[in-house]
Gaussian input, Z-matrix of N, CA and C with variables (Angstrom, degrees):
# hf/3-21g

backbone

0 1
 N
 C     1     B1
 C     2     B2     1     A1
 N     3     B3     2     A2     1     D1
 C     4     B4     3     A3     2     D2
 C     5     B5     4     A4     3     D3
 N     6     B6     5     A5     4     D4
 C     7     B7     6     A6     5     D5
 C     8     B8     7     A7     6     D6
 N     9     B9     8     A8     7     D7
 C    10    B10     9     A9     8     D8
 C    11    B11    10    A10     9     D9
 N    12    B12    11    A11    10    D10
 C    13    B13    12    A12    11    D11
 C    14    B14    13    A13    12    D12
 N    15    B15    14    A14    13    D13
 C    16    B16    15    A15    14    D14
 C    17    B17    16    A16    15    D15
 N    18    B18    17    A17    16    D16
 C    19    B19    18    A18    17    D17
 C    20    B20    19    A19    18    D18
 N    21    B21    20    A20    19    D19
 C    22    B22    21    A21    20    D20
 C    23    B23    22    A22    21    D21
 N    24    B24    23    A23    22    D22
 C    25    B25    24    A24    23    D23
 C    26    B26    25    A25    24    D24
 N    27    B27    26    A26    25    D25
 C    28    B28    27    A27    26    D26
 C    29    B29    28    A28    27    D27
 N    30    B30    29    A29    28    D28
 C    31    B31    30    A30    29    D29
 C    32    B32    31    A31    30    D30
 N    33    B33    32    A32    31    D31
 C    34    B34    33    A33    32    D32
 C    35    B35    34    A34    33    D33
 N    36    B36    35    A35    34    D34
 C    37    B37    36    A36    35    D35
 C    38    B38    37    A37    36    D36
 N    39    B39    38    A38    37    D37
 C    40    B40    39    A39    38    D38
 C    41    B41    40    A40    39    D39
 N    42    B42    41    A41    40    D40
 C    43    B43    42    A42    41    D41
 C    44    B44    43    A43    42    D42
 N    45    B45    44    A44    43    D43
 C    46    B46    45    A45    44    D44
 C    47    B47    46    A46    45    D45
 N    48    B48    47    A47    46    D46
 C    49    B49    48    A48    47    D47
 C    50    B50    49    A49    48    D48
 N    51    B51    50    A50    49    D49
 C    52    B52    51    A51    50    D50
 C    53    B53    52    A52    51    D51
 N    54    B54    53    A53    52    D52
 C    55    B55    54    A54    53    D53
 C    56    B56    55    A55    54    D54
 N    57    B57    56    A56    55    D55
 C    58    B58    57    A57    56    D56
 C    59    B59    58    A58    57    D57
 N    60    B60    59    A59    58    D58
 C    61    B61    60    A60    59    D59
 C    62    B62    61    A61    60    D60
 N    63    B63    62    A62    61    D61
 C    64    B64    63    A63    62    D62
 C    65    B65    64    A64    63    D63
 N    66    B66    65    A65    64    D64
 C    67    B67    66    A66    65    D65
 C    68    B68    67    A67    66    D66
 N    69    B69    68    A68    67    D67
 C    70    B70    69    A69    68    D68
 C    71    B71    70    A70    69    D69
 N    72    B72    71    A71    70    D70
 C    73    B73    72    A72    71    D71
 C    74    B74    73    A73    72    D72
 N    75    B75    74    A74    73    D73
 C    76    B76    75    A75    74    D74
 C    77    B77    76    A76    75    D75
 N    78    B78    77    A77    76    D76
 C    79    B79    78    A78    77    D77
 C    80    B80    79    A79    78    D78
 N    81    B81    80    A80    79    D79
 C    82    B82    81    A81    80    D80
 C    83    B83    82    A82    81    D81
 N    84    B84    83    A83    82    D82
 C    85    B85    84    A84    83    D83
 C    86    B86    85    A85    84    D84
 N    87    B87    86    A86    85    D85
 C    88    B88    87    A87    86    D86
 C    89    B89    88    A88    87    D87
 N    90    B90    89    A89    88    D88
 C    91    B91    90    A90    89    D89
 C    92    B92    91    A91    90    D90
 N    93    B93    92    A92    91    D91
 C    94    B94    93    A93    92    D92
 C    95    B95    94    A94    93    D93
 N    96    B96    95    A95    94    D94
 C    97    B97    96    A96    95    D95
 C    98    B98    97    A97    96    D96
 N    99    B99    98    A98    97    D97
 C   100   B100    99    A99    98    D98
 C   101   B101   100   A100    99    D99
 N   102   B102   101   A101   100   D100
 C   103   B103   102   A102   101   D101
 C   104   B104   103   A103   102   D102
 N   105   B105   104   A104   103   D103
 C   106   B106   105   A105   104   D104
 C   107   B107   106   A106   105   D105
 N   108   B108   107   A107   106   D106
 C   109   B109   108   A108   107   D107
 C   110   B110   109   A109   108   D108
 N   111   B111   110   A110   109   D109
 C   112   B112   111   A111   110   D110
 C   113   B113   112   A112   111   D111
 N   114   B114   113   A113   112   D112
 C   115   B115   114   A114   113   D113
 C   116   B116   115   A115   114   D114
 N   117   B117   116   A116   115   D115
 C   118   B118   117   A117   116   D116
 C   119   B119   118   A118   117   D117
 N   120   B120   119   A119   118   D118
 C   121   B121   120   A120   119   D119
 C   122   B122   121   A121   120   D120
 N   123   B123   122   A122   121   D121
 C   124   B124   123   A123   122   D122
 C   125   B125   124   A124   123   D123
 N   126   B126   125   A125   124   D124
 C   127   B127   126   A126   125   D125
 C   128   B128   127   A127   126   D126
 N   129   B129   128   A128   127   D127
 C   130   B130   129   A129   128   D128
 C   131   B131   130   A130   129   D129
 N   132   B132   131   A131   130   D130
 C   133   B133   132   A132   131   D131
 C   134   B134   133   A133   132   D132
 N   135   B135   134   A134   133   D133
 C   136   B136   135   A135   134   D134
 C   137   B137   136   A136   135   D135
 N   138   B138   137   A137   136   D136
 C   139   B139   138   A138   137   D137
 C   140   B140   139   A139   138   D138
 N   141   B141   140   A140   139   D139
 C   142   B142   141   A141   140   D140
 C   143   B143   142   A142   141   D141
 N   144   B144   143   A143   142   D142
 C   145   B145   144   A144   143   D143
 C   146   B146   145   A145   144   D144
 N   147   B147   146   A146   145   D145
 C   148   B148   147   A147   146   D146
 C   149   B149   148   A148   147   D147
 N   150   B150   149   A149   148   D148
 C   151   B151   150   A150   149   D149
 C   152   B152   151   A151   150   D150
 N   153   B153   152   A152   151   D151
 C   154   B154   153   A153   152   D152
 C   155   B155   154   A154   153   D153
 N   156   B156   155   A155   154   D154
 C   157   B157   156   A156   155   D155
 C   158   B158   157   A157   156   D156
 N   159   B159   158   A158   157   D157
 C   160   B160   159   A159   158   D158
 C   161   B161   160   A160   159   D159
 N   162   B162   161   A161   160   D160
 C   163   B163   162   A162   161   D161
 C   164   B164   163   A163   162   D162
 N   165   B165   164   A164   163   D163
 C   166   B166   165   A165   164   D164
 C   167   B167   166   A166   165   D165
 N   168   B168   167   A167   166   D166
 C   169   B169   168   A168   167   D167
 C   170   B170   169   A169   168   D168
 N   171   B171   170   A170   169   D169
 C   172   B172   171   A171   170   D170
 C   173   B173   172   A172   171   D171
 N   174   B174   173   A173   172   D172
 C   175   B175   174   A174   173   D173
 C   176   B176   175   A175   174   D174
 N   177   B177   176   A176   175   D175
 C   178   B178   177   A177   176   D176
 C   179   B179   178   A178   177   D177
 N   180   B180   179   A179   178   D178
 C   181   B181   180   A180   179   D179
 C   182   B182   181   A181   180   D180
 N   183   B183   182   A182   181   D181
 C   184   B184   183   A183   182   D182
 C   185   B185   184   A184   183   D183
 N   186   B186   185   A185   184   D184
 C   187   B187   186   A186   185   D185
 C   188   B188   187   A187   186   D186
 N   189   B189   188   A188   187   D187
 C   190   B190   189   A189   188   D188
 C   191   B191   190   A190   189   D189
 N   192   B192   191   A191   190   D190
 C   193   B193   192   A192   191   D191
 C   194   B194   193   A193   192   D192
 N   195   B195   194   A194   193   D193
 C   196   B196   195   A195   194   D194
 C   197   B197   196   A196   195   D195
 N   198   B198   197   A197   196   D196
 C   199   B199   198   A198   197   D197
 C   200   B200   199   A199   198   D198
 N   201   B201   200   A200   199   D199
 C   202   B202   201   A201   200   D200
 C   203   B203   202   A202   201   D201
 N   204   B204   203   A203   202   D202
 C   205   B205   204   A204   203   D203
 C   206   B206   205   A205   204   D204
 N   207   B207   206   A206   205   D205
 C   208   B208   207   A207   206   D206
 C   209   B209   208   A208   207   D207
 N   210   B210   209   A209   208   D208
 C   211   B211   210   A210   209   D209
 C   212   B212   211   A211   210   D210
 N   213   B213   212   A212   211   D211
 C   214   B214   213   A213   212   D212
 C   215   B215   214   A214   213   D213
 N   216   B216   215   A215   214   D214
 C   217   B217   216   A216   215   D215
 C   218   B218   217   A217   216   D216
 N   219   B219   218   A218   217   D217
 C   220   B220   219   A219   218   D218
 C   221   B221   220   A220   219   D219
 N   222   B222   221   A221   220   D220
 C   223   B223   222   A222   221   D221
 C   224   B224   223   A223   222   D222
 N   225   B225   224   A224   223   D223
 C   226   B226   225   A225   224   D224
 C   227   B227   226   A226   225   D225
 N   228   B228   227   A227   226   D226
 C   229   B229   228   A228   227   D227
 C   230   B230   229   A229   228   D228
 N   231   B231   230   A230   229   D229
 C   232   B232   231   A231   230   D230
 C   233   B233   232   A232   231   D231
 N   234   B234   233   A233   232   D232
 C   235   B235   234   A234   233   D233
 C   236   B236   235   A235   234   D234
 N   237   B237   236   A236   235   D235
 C   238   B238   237   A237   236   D236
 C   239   B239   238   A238   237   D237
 N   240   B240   239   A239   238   D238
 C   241   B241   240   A240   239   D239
 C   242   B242   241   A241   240   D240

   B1=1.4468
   B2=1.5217
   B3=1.2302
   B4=1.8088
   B5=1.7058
   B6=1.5908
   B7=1.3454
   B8=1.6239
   B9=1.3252
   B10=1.8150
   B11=1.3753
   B12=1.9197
   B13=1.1882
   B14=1.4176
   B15=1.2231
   B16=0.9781
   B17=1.4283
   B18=1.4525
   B19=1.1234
   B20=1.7579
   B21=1.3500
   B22=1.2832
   B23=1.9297
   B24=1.4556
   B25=1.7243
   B26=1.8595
   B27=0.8840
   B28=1.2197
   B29=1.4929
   B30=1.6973
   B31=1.1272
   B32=1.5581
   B33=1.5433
   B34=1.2465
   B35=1.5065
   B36=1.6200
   B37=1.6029
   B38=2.1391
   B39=1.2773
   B40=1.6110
   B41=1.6143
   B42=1.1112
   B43=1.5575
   B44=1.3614
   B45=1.7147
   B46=1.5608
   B47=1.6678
   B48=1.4627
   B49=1.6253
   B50=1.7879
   B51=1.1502
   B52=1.4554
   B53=1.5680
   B54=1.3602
   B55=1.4724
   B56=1.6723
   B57=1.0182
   B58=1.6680
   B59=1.7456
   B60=2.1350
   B61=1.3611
   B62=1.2722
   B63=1.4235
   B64=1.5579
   B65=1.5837
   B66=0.9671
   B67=1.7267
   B68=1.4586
   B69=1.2399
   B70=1.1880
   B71=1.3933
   B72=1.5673
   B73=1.7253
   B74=1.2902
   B75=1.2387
   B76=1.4235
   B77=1.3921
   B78=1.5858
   B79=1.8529
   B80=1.2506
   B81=1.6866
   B82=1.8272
   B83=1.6005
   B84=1.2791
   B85=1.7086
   B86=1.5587
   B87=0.9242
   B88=1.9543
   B89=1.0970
   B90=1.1989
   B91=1.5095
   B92=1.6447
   B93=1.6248
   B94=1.2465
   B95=1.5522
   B96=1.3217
   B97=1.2042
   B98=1.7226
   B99=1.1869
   B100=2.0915
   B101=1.2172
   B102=1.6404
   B103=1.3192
   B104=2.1351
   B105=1.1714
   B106=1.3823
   B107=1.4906
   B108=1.5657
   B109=1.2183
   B110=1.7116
   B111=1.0618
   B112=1.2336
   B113=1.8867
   B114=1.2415
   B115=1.6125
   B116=1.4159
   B117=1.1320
   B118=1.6935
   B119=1.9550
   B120=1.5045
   B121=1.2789
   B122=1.5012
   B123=1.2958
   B124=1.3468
   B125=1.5645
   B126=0.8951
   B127=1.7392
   B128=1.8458
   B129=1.3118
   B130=1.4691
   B131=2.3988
   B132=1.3094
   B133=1.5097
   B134=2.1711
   B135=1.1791
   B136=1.3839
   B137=1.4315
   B138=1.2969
   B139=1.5868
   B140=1.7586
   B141=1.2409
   B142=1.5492
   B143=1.9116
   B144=1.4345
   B145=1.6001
   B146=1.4458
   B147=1.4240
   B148=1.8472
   B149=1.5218
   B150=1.4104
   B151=1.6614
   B152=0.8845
   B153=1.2511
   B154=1.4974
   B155=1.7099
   B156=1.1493
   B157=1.6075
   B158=1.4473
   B159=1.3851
   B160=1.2511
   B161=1.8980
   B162=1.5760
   B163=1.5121
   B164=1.3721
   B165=1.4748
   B166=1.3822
   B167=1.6190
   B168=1.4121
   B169=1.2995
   B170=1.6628
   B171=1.5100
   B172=1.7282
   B173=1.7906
   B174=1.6307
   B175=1.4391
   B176=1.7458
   B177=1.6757
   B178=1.5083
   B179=1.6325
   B180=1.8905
   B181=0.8016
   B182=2.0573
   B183=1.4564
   B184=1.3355
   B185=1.2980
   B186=1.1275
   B187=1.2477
   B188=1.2953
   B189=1.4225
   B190=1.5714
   B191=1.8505
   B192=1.2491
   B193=2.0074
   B194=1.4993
   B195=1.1535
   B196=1.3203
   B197=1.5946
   B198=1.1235
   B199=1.6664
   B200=1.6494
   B201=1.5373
   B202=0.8186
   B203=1.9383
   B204=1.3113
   B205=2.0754
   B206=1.8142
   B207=1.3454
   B208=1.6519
   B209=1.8602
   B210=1.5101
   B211=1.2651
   B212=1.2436
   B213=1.0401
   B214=1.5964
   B215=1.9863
   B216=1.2894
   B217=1.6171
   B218=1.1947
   B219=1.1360
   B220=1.5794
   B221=1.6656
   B222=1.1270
   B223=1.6993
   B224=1.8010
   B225=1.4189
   B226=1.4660
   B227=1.8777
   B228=1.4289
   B229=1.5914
   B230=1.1944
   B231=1.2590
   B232=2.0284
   B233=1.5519
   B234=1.1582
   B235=1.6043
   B236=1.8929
   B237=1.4877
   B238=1.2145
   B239=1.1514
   B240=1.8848
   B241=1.1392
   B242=0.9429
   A1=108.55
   A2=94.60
   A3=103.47
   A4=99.47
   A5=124.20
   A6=118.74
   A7=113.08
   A8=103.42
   A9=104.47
   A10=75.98
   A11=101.51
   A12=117.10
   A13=119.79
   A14=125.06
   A15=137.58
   A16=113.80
   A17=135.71
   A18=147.35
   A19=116.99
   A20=115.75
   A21=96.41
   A22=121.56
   A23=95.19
   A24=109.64
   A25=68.04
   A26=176.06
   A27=165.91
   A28=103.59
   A29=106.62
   A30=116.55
   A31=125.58
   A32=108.65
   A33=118.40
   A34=143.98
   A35=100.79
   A36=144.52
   A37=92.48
   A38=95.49
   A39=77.44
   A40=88.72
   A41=152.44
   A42=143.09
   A43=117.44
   A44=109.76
   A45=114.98
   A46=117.11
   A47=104.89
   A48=109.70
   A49=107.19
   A50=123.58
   A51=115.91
   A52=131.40
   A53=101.39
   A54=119.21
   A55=122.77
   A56=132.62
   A57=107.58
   A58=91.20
   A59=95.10
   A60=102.82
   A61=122.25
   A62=120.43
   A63=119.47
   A64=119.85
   A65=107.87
   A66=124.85
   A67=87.26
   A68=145.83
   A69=136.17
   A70=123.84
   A71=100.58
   A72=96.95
   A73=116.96
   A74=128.49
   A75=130.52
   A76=135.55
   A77=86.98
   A78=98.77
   A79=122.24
   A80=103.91
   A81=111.48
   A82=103.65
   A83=105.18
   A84=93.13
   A85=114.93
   A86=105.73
   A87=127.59
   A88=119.69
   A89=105.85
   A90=118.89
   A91=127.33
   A92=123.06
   A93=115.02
   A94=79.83
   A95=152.77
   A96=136.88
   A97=120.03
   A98=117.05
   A99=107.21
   A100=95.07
   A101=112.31
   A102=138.41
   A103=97.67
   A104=106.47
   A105=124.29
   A106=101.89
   A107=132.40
   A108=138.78
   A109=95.02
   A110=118.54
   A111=106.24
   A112=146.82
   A113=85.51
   A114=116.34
   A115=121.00
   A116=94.58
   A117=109.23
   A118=109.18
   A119=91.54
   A120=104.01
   A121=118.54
   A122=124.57
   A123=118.86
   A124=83.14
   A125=151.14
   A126=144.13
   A127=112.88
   A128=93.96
   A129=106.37
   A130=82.29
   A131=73.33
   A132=65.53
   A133=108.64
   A134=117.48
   A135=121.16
   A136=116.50
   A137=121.20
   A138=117.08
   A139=127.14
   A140=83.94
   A141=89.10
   A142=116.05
   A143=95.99
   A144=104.53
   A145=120.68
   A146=107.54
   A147=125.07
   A148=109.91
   A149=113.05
   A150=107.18
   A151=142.96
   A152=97.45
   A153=130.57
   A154=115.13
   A155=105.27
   A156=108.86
   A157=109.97
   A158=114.53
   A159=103.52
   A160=116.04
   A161=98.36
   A162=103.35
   A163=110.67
   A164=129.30
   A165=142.95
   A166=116.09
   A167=115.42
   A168=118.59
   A169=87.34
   A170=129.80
   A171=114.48
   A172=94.81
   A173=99.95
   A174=106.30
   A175=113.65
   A176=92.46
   A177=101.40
   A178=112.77
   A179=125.55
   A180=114.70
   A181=92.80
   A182=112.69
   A183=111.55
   A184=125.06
   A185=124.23
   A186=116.46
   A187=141.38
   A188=106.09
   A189=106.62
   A190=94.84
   A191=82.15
   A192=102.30
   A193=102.85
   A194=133.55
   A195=151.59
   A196=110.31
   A197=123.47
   A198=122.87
   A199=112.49
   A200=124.12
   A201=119.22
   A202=113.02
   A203=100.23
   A204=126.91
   A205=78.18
   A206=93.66
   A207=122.28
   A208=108.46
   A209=107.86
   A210=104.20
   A211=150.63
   A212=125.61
   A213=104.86
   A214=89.64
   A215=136.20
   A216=125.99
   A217=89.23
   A218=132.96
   A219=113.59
   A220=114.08
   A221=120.36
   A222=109.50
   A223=92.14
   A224=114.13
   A225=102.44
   A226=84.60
   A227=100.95
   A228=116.29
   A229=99.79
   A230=101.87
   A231=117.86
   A232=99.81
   A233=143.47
   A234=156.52
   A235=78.72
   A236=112.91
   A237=118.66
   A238=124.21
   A239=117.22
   A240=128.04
   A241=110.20
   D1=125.68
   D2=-169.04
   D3=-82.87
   D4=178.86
   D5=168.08
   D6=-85.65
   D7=149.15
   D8=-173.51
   D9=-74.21
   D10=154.66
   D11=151.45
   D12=-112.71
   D13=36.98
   D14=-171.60
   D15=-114.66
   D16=137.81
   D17=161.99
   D18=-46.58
   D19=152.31
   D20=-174.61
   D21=-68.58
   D22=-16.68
   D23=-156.78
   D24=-102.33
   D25=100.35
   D26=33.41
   D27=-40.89
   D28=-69.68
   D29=-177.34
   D30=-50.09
   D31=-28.22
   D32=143.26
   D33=-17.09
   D34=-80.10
   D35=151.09
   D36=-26.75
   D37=-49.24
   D38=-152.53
   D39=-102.14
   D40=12.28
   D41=141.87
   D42=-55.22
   D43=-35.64
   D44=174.45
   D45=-91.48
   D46=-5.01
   D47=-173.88
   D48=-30.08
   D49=-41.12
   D50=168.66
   D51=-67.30
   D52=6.40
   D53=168.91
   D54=-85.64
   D55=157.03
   D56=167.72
   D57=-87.39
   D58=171.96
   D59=172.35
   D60=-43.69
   D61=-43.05
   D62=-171.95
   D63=-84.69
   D64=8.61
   D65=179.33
   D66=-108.22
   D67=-62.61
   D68=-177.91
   D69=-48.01
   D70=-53.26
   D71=177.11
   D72=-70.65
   D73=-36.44
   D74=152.17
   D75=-22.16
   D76=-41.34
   D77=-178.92
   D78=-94.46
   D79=-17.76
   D80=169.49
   D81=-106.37
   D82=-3.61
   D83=171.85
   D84=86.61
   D85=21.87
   D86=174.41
   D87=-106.87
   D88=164.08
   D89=175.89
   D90=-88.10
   D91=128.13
   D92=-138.23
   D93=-67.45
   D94=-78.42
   D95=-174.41
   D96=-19.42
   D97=-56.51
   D98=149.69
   D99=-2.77
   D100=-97.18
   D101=-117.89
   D102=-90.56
   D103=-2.27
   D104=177.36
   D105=-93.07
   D106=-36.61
   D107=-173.87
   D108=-96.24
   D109=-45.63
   D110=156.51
   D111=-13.54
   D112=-59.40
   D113=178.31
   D114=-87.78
   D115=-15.20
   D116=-172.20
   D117=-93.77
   D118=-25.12
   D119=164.17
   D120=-88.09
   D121=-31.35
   D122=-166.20
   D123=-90.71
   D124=-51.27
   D125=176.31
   D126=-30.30
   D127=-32.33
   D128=-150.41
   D129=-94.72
   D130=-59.52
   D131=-161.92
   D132=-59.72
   D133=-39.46
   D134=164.87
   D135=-54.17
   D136=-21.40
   D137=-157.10
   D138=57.18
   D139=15.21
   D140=173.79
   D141=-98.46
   D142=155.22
   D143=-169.02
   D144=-104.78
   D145=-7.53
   D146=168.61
   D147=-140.90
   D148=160.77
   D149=129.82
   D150=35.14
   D151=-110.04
   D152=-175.10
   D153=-67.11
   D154=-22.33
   D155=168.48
   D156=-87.18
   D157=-39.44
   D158=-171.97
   D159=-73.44
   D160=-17.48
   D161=176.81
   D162=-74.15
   D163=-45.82
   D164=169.57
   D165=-46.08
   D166=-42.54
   D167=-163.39
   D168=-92.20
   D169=-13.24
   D170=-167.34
   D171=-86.62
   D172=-25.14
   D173=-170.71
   D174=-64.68
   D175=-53.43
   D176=177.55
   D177=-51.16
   D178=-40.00
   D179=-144.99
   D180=-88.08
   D181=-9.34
   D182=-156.34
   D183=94.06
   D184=-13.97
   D185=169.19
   D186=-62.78
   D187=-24.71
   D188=148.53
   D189=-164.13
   D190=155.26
   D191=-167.36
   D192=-90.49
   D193=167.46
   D194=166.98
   D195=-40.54
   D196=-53.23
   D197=174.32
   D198=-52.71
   D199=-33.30
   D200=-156.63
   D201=-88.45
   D202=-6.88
   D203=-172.54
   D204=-94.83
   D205=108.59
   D206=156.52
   D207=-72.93
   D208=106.41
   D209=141.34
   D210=-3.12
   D211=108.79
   D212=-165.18
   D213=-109.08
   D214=157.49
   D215=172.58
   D216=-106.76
   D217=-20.36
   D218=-177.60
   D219=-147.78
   D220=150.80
   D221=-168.11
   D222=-103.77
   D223=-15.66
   D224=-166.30
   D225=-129.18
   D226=149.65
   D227=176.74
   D228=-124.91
   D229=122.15
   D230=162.85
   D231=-50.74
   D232=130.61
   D233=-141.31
   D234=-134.63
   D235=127.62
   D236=158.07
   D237=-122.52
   D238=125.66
   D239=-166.42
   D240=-113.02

């Protein structure tokens, strides 16, 4: 197990990766732009180009296991105006 290079509120970002951005910032209480700079860093610093790589490569590396990636039930929210 290599060292995360990830921040803890990154590491955050990527427990909800099955969330959309605005379900995420919502749920840590940020701003969806946060959680957009967020990702842009953990992409950058992982070398990964989605998601799904960056969840795979946190899994492989140990940094966090399958129990720890929150569910998301829906990737898109009906917005009520």
């Amino acid at each position: 197990m290599s060292e995360c290079p990830l921040t803890p509120r990154q590491l955050d970002c990527l427990r909800l990766a099955a969330l959309s951005n605005k379900q995420v910032a919502r749920r840590l209480g940020i701003r969806l732009q946060t959680v957009k700079n967020h990702w842009t860093a953990i992409h950058r610093r992982l070398g990964t180009f989605n998601r799904a790589q960056a969840m795979i490569l946190a899994q492989r590396e140990g940094w966090l296991s399958a129990p720890d990636f929150e569910a998301g039930e829906a990737r898109h929210e009906v917005e009520e105006y």
